[in-house]
C-alpha positions in Angstrom: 0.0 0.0 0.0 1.3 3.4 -0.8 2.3 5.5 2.4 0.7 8.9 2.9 3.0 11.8 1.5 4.2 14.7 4.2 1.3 17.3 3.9 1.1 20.6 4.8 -0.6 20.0 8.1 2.5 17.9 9.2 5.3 19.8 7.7 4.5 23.2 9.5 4.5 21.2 12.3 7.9 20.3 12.3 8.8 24.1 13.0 7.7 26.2 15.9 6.0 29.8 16.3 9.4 31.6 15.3 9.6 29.1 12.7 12.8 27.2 13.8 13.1 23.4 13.1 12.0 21.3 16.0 12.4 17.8 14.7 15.9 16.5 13.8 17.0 16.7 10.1 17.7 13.0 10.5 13.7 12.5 11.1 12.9 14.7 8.3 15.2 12.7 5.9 14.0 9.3 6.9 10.3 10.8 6.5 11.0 11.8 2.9 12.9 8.7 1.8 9.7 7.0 3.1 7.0 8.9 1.9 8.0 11.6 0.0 6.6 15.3 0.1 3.0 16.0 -1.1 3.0 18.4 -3.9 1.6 21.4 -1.4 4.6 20.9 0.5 7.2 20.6 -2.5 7.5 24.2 -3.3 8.6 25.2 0.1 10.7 22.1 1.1 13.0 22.2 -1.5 14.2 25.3 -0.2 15.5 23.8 3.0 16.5 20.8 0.8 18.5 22.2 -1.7 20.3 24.4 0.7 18.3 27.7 -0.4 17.2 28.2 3.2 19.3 26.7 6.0 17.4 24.2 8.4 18.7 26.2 11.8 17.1 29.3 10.2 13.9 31.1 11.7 11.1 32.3 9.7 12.4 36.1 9.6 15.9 34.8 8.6 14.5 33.3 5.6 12.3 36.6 4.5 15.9 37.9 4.6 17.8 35.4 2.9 15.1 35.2 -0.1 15.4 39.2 -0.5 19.2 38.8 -0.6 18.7 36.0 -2.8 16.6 37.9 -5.4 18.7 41.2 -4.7 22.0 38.9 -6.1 19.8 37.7 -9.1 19.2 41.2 -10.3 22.7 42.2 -10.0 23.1 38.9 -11.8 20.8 39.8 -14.8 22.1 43.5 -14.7 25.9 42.4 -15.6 25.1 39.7 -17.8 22.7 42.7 -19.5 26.0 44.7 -19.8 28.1 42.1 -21.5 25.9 40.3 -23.6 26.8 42.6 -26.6 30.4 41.3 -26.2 29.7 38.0 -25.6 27.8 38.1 -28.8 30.6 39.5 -30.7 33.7 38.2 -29.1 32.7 34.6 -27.9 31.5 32.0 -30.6 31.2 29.8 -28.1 28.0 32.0 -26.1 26.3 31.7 -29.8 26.4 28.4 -30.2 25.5 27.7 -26.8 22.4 30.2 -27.2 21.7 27.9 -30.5 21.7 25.4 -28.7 19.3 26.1 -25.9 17.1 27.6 -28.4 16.9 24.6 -30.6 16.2 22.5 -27.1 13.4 24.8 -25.9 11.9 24.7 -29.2 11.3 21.1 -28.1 9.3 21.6 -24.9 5.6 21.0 -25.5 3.2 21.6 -22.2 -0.4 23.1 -22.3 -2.8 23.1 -19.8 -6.7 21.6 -19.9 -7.6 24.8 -22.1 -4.8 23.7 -24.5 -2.7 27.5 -23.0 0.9 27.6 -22.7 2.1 27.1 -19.3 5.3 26.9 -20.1 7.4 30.7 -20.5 10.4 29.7 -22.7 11.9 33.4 -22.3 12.5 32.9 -18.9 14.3 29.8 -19.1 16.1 30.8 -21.8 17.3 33.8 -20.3 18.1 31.4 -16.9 19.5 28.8 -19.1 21.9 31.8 -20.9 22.7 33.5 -16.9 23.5 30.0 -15.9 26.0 29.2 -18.8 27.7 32.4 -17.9 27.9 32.2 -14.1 28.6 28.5 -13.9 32.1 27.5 -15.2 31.7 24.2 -14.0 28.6 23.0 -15.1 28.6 24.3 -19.1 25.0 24.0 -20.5 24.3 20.5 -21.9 21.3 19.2 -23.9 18.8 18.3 -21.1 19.1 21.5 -18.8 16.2 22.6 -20.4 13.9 19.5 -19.6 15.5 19.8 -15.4 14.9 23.5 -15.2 11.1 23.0 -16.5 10.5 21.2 -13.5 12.2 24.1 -11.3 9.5 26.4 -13.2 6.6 23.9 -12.7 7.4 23.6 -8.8 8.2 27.7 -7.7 6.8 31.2 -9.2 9.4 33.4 -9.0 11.9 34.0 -11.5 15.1 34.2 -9.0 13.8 31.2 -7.0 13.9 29.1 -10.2 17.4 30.4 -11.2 19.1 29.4 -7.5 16.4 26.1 -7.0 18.7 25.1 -10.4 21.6 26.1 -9.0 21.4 24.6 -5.9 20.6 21.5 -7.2 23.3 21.0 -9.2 25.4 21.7 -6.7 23.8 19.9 -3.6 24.3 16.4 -6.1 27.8 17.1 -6.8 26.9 18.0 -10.3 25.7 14.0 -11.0 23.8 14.8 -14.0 26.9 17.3 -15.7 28.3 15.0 -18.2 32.3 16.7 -17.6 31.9 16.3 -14.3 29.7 13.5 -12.5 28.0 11.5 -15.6 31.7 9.7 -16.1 32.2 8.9 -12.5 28.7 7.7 -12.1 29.1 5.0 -15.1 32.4 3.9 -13.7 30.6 3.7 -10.0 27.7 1.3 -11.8 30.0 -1.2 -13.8 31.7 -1.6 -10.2 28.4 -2.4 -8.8 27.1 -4.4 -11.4 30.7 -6.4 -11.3 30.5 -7.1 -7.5 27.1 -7.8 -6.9 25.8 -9.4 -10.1 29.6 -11.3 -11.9 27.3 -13.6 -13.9 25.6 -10.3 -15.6 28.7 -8.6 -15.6 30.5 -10.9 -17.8 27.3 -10.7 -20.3 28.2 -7.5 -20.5 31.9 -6.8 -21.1 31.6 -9.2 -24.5 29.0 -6.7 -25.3 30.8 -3.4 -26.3 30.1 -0.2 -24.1 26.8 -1.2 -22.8 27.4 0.7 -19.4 28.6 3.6 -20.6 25.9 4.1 -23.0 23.6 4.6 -20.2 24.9 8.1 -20.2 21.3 9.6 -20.9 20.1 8.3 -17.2 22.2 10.2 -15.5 21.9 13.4 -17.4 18.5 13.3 -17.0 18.8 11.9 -13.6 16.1 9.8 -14.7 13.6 12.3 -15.8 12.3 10.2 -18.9 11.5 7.1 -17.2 8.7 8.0 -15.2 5.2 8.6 -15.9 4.8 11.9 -13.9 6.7 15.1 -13.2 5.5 14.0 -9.4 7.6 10.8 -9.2 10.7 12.7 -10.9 10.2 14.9 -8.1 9.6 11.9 -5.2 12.8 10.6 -6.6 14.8 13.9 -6.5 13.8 15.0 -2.6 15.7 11.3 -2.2 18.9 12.3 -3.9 18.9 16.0 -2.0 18.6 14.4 1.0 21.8 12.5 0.5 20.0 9.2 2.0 20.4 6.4 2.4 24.1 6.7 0.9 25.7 9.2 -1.5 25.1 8.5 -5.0 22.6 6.9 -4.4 21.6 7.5 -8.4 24.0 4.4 -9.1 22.4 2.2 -6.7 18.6 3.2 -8.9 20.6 3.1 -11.8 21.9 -0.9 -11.2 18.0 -1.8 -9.6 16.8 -0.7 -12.9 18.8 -2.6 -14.6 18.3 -6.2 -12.9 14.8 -5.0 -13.9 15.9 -6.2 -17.4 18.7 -8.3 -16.5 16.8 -12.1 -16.7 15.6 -10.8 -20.1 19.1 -10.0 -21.6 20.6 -13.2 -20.4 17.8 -15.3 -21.7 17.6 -14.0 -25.1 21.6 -13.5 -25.0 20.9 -10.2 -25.9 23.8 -8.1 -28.0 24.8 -4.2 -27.4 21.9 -2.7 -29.4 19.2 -5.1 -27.9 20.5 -4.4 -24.6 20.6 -0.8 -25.1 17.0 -1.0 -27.1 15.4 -2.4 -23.6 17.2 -0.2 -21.2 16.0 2.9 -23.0 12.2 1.5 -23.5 12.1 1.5 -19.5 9.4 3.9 -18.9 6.5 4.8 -17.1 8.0 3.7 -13.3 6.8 4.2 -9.9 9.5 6.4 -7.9 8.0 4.8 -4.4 8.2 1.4 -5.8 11.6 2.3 -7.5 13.2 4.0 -4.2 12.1 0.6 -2.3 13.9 -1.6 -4.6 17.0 0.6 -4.5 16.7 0.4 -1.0 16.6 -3.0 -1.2 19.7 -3.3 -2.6 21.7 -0.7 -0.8 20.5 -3.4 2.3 22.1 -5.9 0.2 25.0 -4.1 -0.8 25.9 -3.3 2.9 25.5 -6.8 4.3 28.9 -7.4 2.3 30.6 -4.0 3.4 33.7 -5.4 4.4 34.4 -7.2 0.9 33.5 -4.0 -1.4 35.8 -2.8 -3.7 37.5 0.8 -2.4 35.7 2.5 -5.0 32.6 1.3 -3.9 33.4 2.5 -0.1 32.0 6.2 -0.3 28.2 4.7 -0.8 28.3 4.0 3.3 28.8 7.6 3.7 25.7 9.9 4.1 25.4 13.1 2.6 26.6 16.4 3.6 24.0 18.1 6.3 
């Protein structure tokens, strides 16, 4: 039976008249790996989750951090104003990165009941553009555009989307940023796949770069193979919370794949075939998804002492 989400009711309850936290983060995290927010809730709890609002803080502290934060986005938006005309002219790259966003929004198709627009592809261009320029780390890469929807769909203001984004990448250790944590990721799941499951590990290395073809996954962080912007969501709060292990993602990664794995090694499936029923998983449950990984995080820590080193940072929580 599905367990009841944290509502509104019980999440203001977890803060007192001032509006400082008065149940442990611990309890809040175990709560939301559990049951997940409901969507009333989301909006606000992602600030404390992504790190836009500190838990410790009281209610008039965050009325002032949100000002500052919207204060530094203008100031953001007014120097990016200033040197866009040399960015045009000076930096090829900035065009073709601008292409490139505009060629991905071009993509994004979501009306309401009426058949309206709800979605404003100016503003996430522009926030697309303003993170490009800010973020040296994380360059833009095609499927920004479909992550930062969601940051749209779940706040109203403009600024709160831009650092929600931010934060995000950040508070995952940029996971989903193909320089960055994509390539780590893949090597993390062929360990996984090699130490818990050697049978369908062999299958696999006669097979070409299956594993590493599972790029998309990550930089989507699974966003295409659920059938609701809700479960992405479910499945998100788990990552910021940094529970039950740090990359965590691997561990859903590898449980969806012995989802298929019986399949492959009965039909001796090749590359292609493999890669044809990895990407035609669709439509999944998060809650039913997050227990299975669970499931196999249990497993994976019943043999704790005999993991492989680069498997040891899973037993470590995330930051606070």
């Amino acid at each position: 039976m599905k367990k009841v989400p944290i509502d509104k009711v019980e999440w203001e309850g977890y803060f007192d008249e001032s509006g400082h936290l008065v149940k442990s983060r611990d309890f809040i995290s175990s709560n939301i790996l559990d049951r997940g927010l409901d969507p009333a809730v989301r909006s606000e709890a992602w600030k404390f989750l992504t790190g836009y609002y500190s838990w410790r803080s009281s209610h008039d502290e965050r009325l002032t951090v949100d000002s500052m934060r919207r204060k530094s986005y203008e100031a953001l938006c007014n120097m990016y104003d200033k040197i866009q005309p040399l960015l045009e002219t000076e930096h090829r790259d900035f065009m073709q990165v601008r292409s490139f966003i505009n060629s991905d929004l071009q993509r994004l198709y979501l009306r309401d009941a009426q058949g309206y627009a709800i979605v404003d592809k100016k503003r996430l261009e522009k926030i697309l553009l303003l993170s490009y320029v800010c973020n040296t780390e994380a360059e833009y890469q095609q499927g920004f555009h479909e992550m930062l929807l969601l940051f749209q769909l779940l706040v109203e203001k403009e600024h709160e989307v831009y650092w929600l984004f931010q934060f995000f990448l950040q508070k995952t250790e940029h996971s989903c940023v193909v320089n960055i944590g994509v390539g780590k990721n893949l090597i993390m799941l062929k360990a996984v796949i090699s130490f818990m499951d050697p049978v369908f590990a062999k299958h696999l290395e006669g097979k070409g770069r299956v594993v590493q073809s599972l790029f998309p996954w990550f930089c989507l962080f699974f966003q295409r193979v659920f059938k609701s912007f809700d479960d992405v969501w479910r499945l998100w709060e788990v990552f910021l919370m940094g529970i039950p292990c740090r990359n965590f993602q691997v561990i859903v990664a590898y449980t969806m794949l012995q989802s298929v794995r019986d399949q492959i090694l009965r039909e001796n499936m090749g590359g292609d075939d493999i890669l044809m029923v990895c990407g035609n998983i669709i439509d999944l449950d998060a809650d039913e998804l997050i227990s299975k990984a669970c499931s196999t995080y249990k497993l994976l820590m019943e043999h704790k002492e005999k993991v492989p080193d680069e498997l040891k940072e899973f037993f470590l929580q995330g930051d606070s």
